[in-house]
NUKOL-429415 format. One record per residue (C-alpha): x, y, z; residue number from 0. Coordinates in nm, 4 decimals. Each point is the difference from the previous one (the first is absolute). Layout:
NODE        X        Y        Z num
NODE        X        Y        Z NUM
...
This chain:
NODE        X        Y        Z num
NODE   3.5567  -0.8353  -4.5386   0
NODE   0.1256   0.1908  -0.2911   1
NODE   0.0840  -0.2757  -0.2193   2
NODE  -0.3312  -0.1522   0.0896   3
NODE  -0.1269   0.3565  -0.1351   4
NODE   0.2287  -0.0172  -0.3392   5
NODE  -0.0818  -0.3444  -0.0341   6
NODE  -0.3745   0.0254  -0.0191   7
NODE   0.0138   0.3289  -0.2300   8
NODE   0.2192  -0.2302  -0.1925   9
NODE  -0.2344  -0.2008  -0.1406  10
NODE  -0.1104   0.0472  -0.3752  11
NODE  -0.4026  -0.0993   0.1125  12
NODE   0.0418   0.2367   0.2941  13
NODE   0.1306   0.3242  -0.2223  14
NODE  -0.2043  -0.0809  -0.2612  15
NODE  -0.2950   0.0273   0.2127  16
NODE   0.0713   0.2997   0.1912  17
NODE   0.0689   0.2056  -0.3886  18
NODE  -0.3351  -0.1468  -0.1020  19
NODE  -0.1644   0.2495   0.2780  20
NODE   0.2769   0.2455   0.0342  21
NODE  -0.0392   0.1461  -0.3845  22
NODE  -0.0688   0.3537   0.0187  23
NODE  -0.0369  -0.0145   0.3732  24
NODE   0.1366   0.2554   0.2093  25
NODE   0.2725  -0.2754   0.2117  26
NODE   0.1480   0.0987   0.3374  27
NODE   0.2830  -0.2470   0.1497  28
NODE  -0.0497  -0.0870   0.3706  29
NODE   0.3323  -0.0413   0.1687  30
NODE   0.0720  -0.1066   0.3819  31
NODE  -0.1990   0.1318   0.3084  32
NODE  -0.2903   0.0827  -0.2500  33
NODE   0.2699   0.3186  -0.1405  34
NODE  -0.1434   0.0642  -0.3817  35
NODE   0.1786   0.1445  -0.2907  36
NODE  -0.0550   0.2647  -0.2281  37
NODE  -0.3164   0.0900  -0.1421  38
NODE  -0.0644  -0.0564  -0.3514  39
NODE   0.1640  -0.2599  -0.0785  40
NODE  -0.0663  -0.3399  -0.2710  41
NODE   0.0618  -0.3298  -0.0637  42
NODE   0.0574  -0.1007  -0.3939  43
NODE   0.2351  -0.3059   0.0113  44
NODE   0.0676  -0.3070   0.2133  45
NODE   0.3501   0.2130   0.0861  46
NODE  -0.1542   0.2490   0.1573  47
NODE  -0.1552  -0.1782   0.2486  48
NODE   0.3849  -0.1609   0.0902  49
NODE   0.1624   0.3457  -0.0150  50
NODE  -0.2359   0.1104   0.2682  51
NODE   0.0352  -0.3053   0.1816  52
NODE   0.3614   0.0008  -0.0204  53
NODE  -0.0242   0.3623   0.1846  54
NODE  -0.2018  -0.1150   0.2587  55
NODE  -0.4067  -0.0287  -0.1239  56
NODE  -0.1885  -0.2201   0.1645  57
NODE  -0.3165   0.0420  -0.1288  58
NODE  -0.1706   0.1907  -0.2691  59
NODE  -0.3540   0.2020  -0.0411  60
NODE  -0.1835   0.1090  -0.3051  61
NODE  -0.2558   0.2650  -0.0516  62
NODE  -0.3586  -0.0603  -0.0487  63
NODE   0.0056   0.2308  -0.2568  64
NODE   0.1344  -0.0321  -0.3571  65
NODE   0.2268   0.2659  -0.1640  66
NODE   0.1385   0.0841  -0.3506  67
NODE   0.3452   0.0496   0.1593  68
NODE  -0.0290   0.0005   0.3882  69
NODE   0.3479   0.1672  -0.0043  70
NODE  -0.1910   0.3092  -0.0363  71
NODE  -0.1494  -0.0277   0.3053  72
NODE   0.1028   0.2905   0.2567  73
NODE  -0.1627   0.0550   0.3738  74
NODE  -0.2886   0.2805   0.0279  75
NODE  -0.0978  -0.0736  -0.4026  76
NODE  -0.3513   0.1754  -0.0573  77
NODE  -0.2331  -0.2346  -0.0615  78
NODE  -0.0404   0.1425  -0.3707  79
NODE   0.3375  -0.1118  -0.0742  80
NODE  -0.0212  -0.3702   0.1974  81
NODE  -0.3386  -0.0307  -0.2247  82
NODE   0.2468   0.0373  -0.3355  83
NODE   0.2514  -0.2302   0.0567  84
NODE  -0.2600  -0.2827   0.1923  85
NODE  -0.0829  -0.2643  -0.2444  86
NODE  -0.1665  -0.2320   0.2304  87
NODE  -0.0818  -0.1019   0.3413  88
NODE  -0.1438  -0.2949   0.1967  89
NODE  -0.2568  -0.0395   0.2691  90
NODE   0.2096  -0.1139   0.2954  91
NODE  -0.1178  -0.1170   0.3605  92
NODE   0.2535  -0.0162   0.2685  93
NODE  -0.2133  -0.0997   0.2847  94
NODE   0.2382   0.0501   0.3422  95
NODE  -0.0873  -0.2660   0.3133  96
NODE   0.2541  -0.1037   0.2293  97
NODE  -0.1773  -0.3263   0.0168  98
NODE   0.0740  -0.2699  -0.2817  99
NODE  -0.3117  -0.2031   0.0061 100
NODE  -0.1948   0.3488  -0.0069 101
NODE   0.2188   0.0574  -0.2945 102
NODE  -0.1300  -0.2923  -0.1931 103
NODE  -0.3390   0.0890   0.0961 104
NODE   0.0157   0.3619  -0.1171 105
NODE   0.1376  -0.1068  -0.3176 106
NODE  -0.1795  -0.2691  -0.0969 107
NODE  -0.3365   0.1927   0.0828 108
NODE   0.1158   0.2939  -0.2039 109
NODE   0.0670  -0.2273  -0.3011 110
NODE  -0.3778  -0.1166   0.0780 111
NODE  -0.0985   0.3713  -0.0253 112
NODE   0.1403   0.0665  -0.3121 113
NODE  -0.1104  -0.3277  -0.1593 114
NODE  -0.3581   0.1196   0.0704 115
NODE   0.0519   0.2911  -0.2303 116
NODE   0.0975  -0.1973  -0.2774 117
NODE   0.3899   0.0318   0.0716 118
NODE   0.1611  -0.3967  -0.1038 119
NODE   0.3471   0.1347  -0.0481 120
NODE   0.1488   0.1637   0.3422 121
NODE   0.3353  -0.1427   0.1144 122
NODE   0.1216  -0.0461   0.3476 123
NODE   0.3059  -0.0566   0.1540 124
NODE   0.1694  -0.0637   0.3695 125
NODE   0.1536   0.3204   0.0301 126
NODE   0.2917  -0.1728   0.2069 127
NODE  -0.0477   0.1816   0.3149 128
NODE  -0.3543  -0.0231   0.1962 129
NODE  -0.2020   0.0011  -0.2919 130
NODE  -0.1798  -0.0790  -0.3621 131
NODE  -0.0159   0.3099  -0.3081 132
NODE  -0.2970  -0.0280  -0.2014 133
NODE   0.0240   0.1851  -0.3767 134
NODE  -0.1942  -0.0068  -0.2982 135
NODE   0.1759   0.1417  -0.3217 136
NODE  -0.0752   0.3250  -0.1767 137
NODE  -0.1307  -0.2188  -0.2640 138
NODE  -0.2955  -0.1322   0.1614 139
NODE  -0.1123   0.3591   0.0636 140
NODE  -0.2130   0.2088  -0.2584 141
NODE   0.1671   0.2172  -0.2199 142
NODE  -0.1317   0.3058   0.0767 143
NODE  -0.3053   0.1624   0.2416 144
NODE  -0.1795   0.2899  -0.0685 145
NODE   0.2293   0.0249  -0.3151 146
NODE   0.3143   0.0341   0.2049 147
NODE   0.2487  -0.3004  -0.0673 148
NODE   0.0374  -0.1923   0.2769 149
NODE   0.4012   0.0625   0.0221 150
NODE  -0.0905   0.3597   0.1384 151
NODE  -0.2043  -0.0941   0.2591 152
NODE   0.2256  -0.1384   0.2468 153
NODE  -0.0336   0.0107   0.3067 154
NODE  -0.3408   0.1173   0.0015 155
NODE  -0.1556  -0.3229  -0.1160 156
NODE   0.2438  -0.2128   0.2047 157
NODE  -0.1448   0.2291   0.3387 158
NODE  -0.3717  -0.1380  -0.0999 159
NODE   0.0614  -0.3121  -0.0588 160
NODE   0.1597  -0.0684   0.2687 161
NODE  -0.2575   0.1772   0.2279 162
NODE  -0.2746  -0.1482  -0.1784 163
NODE   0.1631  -0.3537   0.0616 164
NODE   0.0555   0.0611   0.3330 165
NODE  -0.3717   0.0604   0.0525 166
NODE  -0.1290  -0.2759  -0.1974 167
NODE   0.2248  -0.2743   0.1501 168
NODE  -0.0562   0.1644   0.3661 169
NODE  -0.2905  -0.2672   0.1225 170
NODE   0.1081  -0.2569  -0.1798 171
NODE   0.3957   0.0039   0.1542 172
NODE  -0.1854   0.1242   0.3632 173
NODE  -0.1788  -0.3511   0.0010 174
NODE   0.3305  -0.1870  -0.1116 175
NODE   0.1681   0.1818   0.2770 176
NODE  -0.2506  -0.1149   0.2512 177
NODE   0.0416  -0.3244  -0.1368 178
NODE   0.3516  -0.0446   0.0757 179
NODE   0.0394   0.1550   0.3597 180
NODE  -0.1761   0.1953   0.2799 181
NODE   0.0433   0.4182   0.0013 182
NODE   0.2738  -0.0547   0.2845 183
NODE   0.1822  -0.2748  -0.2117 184
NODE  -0.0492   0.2042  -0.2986 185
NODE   0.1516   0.3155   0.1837 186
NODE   0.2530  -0.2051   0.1379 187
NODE   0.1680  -0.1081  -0.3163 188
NODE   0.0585   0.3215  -0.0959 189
NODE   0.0655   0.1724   0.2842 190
NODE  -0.2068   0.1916   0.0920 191
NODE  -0.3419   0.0107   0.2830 192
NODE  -0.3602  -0.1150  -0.0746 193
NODE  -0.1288   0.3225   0.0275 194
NODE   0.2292   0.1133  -0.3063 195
NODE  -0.1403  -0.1756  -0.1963 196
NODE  -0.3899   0.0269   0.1079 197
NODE  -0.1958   0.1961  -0.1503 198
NODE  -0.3959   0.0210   0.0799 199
NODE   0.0223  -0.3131   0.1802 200
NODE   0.1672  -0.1842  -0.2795 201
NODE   0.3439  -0.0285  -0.1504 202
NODE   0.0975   0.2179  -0.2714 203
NODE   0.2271  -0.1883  -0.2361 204
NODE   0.2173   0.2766  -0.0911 205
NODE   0.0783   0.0922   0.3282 206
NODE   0.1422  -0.3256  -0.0343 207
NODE   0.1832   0.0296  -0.4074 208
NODE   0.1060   0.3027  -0.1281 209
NODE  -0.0480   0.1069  -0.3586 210
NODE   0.1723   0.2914  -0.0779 211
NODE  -0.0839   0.2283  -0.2911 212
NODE   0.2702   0.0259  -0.2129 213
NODE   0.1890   0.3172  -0.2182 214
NODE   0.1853   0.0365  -0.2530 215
NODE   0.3304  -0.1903  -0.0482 216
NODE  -0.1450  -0.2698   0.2723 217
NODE   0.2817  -0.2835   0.0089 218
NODE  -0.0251  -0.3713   0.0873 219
NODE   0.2411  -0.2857  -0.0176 220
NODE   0.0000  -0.2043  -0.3344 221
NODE  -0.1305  -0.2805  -0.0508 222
NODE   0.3080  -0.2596   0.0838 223
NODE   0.2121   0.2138   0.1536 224
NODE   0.1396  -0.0458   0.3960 225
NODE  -0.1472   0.1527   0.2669 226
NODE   0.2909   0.2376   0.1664 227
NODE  -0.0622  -0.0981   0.2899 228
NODE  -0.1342  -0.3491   0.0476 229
NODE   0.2157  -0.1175  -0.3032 230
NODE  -0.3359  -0.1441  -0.0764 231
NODE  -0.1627  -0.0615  -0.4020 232
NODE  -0.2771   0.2674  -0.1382 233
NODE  -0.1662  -0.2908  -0.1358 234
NODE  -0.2835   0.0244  -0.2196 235
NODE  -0.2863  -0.2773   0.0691 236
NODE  -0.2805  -0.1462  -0.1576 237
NODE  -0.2883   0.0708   0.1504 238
NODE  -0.1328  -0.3456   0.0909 239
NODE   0.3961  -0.0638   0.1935 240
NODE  -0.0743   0.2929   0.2479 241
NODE  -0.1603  -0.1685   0.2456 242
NODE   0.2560  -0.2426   0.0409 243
NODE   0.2782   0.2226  -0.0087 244
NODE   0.2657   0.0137   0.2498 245
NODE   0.2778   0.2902   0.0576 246
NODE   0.3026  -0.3028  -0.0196 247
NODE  -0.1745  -0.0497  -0.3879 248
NODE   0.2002   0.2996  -0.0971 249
NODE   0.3389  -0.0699   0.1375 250
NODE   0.2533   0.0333  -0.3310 251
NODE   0.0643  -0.4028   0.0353 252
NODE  -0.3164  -0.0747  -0.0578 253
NODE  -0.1350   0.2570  -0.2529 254
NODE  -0.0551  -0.0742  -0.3941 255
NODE  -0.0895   0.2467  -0.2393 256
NODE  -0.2986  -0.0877  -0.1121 257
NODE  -0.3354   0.2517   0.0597 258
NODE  -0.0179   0.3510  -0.1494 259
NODE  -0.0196   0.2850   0.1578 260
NODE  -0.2262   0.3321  -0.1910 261
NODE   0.0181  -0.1816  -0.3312 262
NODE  -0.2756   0.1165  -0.2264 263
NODE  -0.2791  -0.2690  -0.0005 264
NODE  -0.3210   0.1449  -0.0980 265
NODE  -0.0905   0.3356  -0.2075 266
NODE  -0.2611   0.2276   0.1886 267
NODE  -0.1046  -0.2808   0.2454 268
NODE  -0.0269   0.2707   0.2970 269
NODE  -0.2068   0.2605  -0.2181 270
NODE  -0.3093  -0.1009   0.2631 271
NODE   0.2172   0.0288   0.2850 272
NODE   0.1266   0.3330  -0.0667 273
NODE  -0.3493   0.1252  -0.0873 274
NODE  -0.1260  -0.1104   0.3055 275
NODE   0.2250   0.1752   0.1778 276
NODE  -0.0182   0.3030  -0.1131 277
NODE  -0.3651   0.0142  -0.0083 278
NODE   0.0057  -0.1276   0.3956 279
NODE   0.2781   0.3021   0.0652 280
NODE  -0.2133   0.2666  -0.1253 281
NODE  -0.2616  -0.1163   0.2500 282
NODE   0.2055  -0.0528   0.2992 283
NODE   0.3496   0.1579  -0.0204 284
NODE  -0.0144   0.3528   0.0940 285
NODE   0.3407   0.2174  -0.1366 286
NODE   0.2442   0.0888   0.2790 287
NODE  -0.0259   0.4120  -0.0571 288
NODE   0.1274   0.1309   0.3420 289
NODE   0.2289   0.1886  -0.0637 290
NODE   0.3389   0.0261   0.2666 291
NODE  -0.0517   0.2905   0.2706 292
NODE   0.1847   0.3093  -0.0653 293
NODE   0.2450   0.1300   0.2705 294
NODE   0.2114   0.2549   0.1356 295
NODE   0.3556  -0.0193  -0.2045 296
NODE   0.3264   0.0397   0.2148 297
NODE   0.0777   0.3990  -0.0469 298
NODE   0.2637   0.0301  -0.2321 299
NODE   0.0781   0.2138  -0.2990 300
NODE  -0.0152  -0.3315  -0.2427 301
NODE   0.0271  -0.3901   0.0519 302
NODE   0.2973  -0.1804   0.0790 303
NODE   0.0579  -0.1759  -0.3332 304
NODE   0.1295  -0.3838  -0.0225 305
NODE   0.4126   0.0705  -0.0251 306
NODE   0.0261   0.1142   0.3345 307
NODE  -0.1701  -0.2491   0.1392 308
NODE   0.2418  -0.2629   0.2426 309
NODE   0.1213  -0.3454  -0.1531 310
NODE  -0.2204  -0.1621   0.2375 311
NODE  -0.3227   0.1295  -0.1661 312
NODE   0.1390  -0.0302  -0.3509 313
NODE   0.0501  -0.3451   0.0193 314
NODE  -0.3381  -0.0485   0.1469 315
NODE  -0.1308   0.2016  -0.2639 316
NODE   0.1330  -0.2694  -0.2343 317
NODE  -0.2449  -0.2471   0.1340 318
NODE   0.0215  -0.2856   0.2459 319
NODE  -0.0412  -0.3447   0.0735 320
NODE  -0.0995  -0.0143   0.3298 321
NODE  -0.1438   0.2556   0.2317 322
NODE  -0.2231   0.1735  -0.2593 323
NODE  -0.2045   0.1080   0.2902 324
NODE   0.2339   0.1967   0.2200 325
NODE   0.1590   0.1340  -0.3511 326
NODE  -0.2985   0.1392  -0.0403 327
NODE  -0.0312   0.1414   0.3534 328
NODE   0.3559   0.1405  -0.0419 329
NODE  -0.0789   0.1542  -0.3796 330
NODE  -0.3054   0.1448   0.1264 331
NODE   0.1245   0.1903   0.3160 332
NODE   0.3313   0.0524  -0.1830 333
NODE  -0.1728   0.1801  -0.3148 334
NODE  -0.2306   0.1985   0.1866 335
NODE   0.2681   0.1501   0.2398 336
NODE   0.1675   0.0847  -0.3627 337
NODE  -0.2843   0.2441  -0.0700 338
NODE  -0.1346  -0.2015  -0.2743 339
NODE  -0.3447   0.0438  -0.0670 340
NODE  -0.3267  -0.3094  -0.0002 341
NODE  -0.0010  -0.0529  -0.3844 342
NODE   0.4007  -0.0133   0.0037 343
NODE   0.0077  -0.2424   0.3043 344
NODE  -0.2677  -0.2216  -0.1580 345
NODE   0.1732   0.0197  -0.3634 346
NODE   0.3458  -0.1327   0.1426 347
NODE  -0.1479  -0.1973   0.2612 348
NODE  -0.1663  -0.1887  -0.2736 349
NODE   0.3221   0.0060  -0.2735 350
NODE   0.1675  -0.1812   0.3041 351
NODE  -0.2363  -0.2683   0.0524 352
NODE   0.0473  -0.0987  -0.3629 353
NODE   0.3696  -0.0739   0.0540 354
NODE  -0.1303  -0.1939   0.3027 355
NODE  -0.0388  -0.4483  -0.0628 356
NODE  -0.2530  -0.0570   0.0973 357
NODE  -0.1270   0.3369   0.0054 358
NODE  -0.2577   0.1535   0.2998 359
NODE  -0.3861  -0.0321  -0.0647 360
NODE  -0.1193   0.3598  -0.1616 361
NODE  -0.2554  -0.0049   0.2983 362
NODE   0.2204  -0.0275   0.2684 363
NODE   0.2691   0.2904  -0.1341 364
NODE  -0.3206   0.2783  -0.0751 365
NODE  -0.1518  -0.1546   0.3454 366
NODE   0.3661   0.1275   0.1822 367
NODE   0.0024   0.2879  -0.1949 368
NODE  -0.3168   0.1310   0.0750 369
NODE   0.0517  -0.0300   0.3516 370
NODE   0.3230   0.1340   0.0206 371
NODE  -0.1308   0.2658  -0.1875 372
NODE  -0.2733   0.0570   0.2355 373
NODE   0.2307   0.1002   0.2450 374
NODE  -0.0007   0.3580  -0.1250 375
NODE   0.1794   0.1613   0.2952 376
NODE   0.2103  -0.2623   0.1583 377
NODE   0.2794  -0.1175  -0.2569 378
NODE   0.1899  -0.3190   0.1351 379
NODE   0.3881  -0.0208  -0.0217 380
NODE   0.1229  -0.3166  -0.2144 381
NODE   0.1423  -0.2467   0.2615 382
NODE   0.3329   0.1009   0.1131 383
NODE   0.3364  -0.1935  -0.1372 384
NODE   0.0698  -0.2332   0.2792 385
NODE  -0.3126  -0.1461   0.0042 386
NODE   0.0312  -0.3971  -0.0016 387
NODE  -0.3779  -0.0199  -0.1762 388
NODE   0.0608   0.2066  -0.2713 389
NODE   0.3254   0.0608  -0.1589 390
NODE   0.2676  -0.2621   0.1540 391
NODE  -0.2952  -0.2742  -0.0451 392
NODE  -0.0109   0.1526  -0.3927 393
NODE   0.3840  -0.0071  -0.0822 394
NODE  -0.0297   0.3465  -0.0031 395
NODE   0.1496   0.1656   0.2971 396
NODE   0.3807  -0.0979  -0.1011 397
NODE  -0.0648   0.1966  -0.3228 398
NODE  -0.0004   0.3146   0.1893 399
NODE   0.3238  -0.0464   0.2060 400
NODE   0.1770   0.3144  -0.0559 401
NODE  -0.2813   0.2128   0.1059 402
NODE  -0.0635  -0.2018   0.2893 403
NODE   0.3395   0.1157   0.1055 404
NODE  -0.0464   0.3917  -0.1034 405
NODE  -0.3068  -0.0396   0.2479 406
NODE  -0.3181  -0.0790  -0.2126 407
NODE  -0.2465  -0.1642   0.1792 408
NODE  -0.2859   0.0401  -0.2171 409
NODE  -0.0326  -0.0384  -0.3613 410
NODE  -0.1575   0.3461  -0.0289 411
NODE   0.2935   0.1849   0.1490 412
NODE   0.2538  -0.1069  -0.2680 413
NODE  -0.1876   0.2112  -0.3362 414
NODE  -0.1088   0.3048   0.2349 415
NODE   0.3857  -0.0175   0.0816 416
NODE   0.0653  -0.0388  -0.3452 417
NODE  -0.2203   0.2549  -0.1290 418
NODE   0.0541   0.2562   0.2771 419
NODE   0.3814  -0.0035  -0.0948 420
NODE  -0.0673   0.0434  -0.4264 421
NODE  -0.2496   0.2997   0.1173 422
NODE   0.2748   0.1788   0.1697 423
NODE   0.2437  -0.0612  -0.2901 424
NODE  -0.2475   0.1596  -0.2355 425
NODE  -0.0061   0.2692   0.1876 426
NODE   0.3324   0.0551   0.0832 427
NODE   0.0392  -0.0022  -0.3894 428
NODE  -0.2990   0.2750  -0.0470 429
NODE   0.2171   0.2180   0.2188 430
């Protein structure tokens, strides 16, 4: 398999069109088992792409976002300071079925959608997994609104727009949905009951596709690069060939480099789009203001700070592939038993999920948070060591070996150890 890898990054048509989208894109290599590497990162030349295929890559992402030098890039940046060193961004739709022909539907219907508005020049391409990307260049958008230039208003605009997409094209991909299978078979293909995906005695189509609302430093794959897993082509597509398109298409063997992917086409062409949008949003998006629950900190003199923390929970800190979900279980439980307080929780919680590919939905880390939080008096214990479901299943349990042997069975009990012995210290020395 890895000199099927080397060979296709070898090709001069394949590098050359993976630079054309990677320039001043932040790049993140995607090695075996989904593992990712360092964050920032670029691509410049065609040997960069074989040096990190030659160390394992598999695959490679780009930013949605443009930079000056994306090497400045650093996790937890203040929006202020992403805002100076963005130079661009594009409108991207990553619509998520498990279903392929749903897939094609979805897509094709959201190119539809955006035609209406007057947008000509959106790409798509077969993502090489389960489903199609849909972008339209920072070009085609206006230069400024409301006298702010458009490069600062990422992802604000991207969060309408997508919402007010979602609504337009909600009949009109309900009916094709209808068209193509009952609410069992529907619910079927993706797994899931009828009743999931009813809603007032009809189906809802995105209880069927997801469309997530993407941050800042939001990654997909580029445009003619491999799919880490199913070794599969992200193949950009004409329009008009999406109907016919078939998964096998995309095998290496069979791919030429051909269509472009998020290519500037058309100056200003979704000006109408993005007004619409944000004339719909101030009529029907209301502003999440909740704010998280307060609660009753662990009683100690200060919080436990990072350094004592065990190499189990450091490395999870560092993000993960896989398991984002019980890391976050863990991190919460963990953090509060540290006697860190809701705005520290939520501000590393949320530095974390950054260094996450593909990172957790916003929603569904504030939505954990808040109810976590909301347990004022009753503060839950991290999963213990052995646990199969949790650290072992992570790769993380093995990191902790030693301390499994000085009997730590709980993450927490390693830094109150640690701590409990550097407080005695001190004051042995104040004696």
């Amino acid at each position: 398999m890895l000199q099927k890898v080397y060979n296709w990054y070898s090709k001069e048509s394949v590098q050359k069109a993976i630079l054309e989208v990677a320039n001043n894109r932040e790049i993140v290599s995607v090695y075996k088992d989904s593992a990712f590497g360092k964050r920032p990162d670029m691509l410049q030349y065609p040997a960069d792409i074989l040096q990190a295929v030659s160390e394992g890559a598999l695959s490679f992402h780009g930013s949605i976002e443009q930079w000056t030098n994306p090497m400045k890039l650093e996790v937890g940046m203040a929006k202020k300071d992403l805002d100076d060193i963005r130079t661009g961004w594009s409108l991207f739709f990553d619509p998520d079925v498990k279903d392929f022909e749903i897939a094609k539907i979805v897509t094709r219907i959201i190119v539809e959608g955006l035609k209406d508005y007057g947008v000509k020049s959106c790409s798509i391409k077969f993502s090489g997994g389960k489903g199609f990307h849909i972008a339209v260049h920072f070009e085609s958008l206006p230069e400024t609104i409301n006298y702010q230039h458009m490069k600062m208003l990422y992802p604000d605009i991207q969060e309408k727009v997508t919402n007010f997409i979602k609504w337009y094209i909600k009949d009109m991909l309900r009916d094709e949905l209808n068209a193509l299978d009952n609410p069992e078979g529907l619910a079927s293909r993706i797994g899931k009951t009828a009743n999931e995906i009813i809603v007032n005695n009809e189906i809802d189509p995105f209880k069927i596709v997801n469309m997530d609302i993407f941050k800042s430093r939001h990654l997909f794959r580029l445009p003619y690069s491999l799919h880490e897993t199913t070794m599969l082509v992200s193949l950009p597509l004409k329009v008009e060939d999406l109907k016919n398109f078939e998964k096998e298409d995309a095998l290496p063997e069979k791919v030429k480099v051909e269509e472009k992917f998020l290519i500037p086409k058309a100056k200003g062409d979704a000006q109408l789009l993005v007004v619409e949008a944000l004339d719909w949003a101030s009529r029907h998006m209301a502003e999440e203001t909740e704010e998280l629950p307060k609660f009753k900190q662990i009683k100690r003199v200060k919080a436990i700070p990072e350094i004592y923390f065990p190499p189990c929970i450091k490395a999870l800190l560092n993000g993960v592939p896989d398991g984002k979900k019980r890391g976050l279980f863990i991190l919460i439980n963990f953090l509060r038993n540290m006697g860190w307080n809701a705005e520290q929780i939520e501000k590393r919680i949320l530095e974390w999920n950054e260094k996450n590919y593909p990172s957790l939905r916003s929603n569904y880390i504030r939505s954990q948070l808040r109810w976590h939080f909301r347990q004022a008096d009753r503060i839950l214990a991290p999963p213990n060591c052995d646990n199969e479901n949790f650290y072992k299943s992570m790769g993380l349990f093995d990191l902790c070996k030693d301390l499994h042997t000085q009997g730590v069975k709980n993450p927490i009990s390693y830094p109150i150890r640690k701590v409990s012995k550097v407080d005695k210290l001190k004051t042995k020395k104040g004696k």
